[in-house]
N, C-alpha and C positions, 0 to 999 in steps of 0.2 A: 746719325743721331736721330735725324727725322723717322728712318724705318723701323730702329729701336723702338721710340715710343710708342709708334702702330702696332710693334707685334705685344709688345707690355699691353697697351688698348683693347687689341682682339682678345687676350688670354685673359683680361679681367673682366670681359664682357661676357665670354665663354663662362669661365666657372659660376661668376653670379647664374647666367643661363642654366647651370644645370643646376644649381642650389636652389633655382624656382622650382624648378623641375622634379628636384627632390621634394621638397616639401608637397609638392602638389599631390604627387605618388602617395607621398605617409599621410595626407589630410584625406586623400579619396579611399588608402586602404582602411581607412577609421573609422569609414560612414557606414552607418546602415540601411539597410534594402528600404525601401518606402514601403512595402508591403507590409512588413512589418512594423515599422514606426507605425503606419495606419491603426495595424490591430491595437495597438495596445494601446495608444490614445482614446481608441473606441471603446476599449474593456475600462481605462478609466473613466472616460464619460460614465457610463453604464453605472459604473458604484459610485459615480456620483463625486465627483473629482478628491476625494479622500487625501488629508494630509499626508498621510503614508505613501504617497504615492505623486505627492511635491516636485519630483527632482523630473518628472512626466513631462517636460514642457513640447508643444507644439513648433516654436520658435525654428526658423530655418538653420541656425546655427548650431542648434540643439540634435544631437546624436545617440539613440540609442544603443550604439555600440560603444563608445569613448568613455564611455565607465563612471559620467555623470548620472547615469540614470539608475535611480538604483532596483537592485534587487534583478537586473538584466544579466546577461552574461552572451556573448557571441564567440563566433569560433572562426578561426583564421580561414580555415582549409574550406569554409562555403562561404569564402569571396568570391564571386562576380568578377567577369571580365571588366568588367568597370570602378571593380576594387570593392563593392559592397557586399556585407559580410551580415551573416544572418543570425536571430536571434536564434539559441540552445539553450538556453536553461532561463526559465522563470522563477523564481524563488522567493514568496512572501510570506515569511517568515518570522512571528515575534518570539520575542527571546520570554524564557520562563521569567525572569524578571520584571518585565516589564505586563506578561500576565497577569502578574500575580500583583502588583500593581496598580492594575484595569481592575479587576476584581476587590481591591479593596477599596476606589474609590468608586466602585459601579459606571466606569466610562471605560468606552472603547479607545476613547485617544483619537479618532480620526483614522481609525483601522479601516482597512476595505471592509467593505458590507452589503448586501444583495445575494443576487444571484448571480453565477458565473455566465459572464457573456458568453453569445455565440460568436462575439469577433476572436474568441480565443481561436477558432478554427483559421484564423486569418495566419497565425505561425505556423507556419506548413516545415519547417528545419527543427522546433522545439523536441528535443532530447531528454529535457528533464521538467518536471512539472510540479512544485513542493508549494504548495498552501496550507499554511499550518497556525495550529491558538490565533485563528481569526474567528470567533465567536459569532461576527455575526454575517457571516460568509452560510447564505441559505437556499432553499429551495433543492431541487434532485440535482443530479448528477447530468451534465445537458449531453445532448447525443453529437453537439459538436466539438466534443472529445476525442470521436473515434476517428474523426479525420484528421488527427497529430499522428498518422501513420511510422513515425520516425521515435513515437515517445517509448524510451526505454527505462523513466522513472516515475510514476505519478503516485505520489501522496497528496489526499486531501483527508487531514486529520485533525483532530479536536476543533471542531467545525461546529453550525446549525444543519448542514447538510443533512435531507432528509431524503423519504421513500426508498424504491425496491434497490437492489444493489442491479444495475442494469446490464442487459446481456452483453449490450454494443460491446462492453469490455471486449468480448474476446477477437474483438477485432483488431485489436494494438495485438499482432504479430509481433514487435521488436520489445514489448515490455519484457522487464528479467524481474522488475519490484513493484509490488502494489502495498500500498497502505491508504487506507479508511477506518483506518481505527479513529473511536471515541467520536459519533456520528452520532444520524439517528436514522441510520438508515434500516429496513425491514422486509418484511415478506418473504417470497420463499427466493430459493435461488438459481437462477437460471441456469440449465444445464449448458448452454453457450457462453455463461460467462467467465469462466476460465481461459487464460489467450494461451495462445499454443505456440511456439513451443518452448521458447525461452526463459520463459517465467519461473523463477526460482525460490520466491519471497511473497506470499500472500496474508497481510495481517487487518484483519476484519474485527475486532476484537471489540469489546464494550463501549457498542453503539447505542446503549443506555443506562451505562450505571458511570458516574463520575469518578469513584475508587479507582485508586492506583493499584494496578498489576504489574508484581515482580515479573521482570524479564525474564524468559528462560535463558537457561546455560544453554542447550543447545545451539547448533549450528547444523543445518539440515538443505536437501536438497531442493524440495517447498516445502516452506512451511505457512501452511494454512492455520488462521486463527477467525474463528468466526463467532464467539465466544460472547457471552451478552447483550444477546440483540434480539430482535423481534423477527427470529427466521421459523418458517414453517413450512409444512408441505415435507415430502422424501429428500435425499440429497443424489443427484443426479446419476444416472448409471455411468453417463458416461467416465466419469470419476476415475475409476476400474483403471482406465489407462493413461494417468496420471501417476508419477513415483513422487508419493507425498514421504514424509521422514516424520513429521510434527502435522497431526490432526486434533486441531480443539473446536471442538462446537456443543460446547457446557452453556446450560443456562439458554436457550431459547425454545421454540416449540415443533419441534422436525420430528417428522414420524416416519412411520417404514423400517425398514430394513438395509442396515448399511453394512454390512456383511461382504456383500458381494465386491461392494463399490471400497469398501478400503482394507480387506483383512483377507489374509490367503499365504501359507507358507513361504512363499518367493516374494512378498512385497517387501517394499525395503522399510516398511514404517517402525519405527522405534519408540516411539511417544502417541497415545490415543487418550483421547478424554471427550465425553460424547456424554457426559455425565448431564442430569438435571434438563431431560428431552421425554419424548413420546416413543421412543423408540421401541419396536419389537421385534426378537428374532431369537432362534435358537441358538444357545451358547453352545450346548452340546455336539452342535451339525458345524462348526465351524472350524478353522485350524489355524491359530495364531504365526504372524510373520515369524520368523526366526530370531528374529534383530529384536521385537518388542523386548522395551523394560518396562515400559509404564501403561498402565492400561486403568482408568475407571469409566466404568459402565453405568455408576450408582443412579439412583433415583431414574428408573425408567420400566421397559415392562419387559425384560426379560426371561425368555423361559429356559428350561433343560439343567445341565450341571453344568459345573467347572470343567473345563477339560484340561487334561494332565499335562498340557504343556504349559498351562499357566505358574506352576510351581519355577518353571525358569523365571517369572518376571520379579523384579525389584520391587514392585508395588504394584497391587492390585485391591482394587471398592469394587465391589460386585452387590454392595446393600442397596436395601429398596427398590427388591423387583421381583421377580416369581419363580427362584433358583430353587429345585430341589437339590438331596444328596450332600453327602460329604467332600470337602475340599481335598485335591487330590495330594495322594505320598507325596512327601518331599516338601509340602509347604509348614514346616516344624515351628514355628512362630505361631498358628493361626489352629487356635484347639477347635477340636468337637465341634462345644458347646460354641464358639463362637461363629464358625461355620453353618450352623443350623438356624442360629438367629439373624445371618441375613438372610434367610427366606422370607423372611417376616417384613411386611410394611413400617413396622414399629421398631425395628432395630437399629440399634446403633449404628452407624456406618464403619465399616472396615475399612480404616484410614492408615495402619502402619505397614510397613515393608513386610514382605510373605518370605522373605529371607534376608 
């Protein structure tokens, strides 16, 4: 009876034992790296302890992985031999709602606001990177960005974020997605800062007009959108050996000759819009991708004619620039007389499908 109750004893001492044991496992596999918990405590310091960023506590008990904290996100598979697992995706994020919201009562709510710290360099596993309708999230772009070697998402969109769009970019090797749309960033554009070779998705788009842009229907291999901003200077040679699909860079101030860098019978571009720039070059000395449907060149300073492959495109603006000559056979929509009068500074723009 006596050894009975010993072996009952051991066996209920034993499973409690490993019941500690488990729990201890699932509590250490839930914690996060201290490296991280550092940075991002530092990045909120920085803006200045912001309500939105409340659930941030320091506290020992407190885990930036454990899904108290918000707007964090970690990943199993870069846990630590010691079970700590590391941050992957930052996400702060206000919902249109609550935008629209801030704007009618002229408060940010407690939103982050500054400039982005250099302790963001402290997440060295960070994967995705989305700061977005934080209004007064300002200052450039910091260059310890480029040491998120691992980031394969960054959006910083409708922002205060200002100056040049910075080269360090193309040093995130693992990006596939950029977005800085609706900025205020400007100047010309670094021919380094395109990251190689991954990158799929580039939207730069109206960094100074607050109008909403219908989305394209497309889906492309990059698509570049550089489109209302304050860019100047040529657009890079190196360009050339990049397979853009969707090229918009309407509405800013870019000169030279982009000819070389985006158009050529084997490129795979489908969609150009280059319209409302400095642009100069011969239309006649060029030969349109196979694939283009959509092309305007309007408002710029282009010289020579139409050439006869343009009557393949679906839509073609060639007004407001230095075109001689007749539009070629086959574009049956687009008379003479209307041909002739985009040579003309004063002409109407050539806004409908050329078939």
């Amino acid at each position: 009876m006596m050894r009975s109750m010993m072996l009952l004893l051991c066996l209920f001492v034993a499973v409690i034992a490993a019941s500690t044991s488990s729990s201890s496992s699932s509590s250490s596999s839930s914690s996060c790296h201290p490296d991280d918990k550092a940075a991002l405590l530092a990045m909120k310091a920085a803006w200045g302890d912001p309500k939105q960023l409340a659930s941030w506590t320091p506290d020992s008990s407190s885990c930036c992985c454990d899904g108290d904290w918000h707007h964090v996100e970690c990943d199993d598979s870069t846990s630590t031999t010691t079970g700590q697992r590391r941050v992957t995706s930052l996400s702060i994020v206000v919902s249109q709602q609550q935008d629209d919201a801030d704007d009618d009562s002229g408060s940010s709510g407690g939103l982050v606001a500054g400039a982005i710290p250099d302790a963001i360099a402290g997440l060295t596993h960070l994967e995705n990177l989305d700061l977005r309708r934080l209004p007064g999230l300002s200052g450039p772009i910091p260059p310890a960005i480029a040491k998120l070697s691992k980031l394969a998402f960054l959006s910083i969109s409708r922002t205060g974020i200002s100056g040049p769009v910075p080269s360090f970019l193309g040093d995130l090797t693992s990006l596939t997605e950029l977005d800085l749309s609706y900025n205020s960033l400007s100047g010309s554009i670094p021919p380094s800062s395109l990251p190689c070779c991954n990158l799929w998705s580039i939207d730069l788009r109206h960094n100074h007009d607050d109008d909403e842009e219908e989305e394209d229907e497309y889906n492309y291999l990059i698509d570049l959108r550089l489109s209302h901003n304050r860019l100047s200077g040529p657009i890079p040679a190196e360009w050339s050996t990049v397979s853009f699909g969707t090229v918009s860079l309407s509405r800013n101030a870019l000169t030279g000759d982009p000819s070389a860098a985006l158009l050529g019978r084997d490129r795979p571009l489908q969609m150009l819009d280059i319209s409302r720039n400095a642009f100069s070059f011969n239309l006649s000395a060029v030969e349109l991708p196979e694939d283009l449907g959509f092309m305007d060149l309007s408002h710029n300073a282009v010289y020579g004619a139409v050439p006869a492959q343009a009557a393949n495109l679906q839509y073609l603006n060639v007004s407001y620039n230095r075109l001689c000559g007749e539009l070629p056979a086959g574009m049956e929509t687009c008379s003479t007389q209307t041909a002739s009068r985009t040579t003309h500074a004063s002409a109407a723009p050539l806004s409908t499908p050329v078939k």
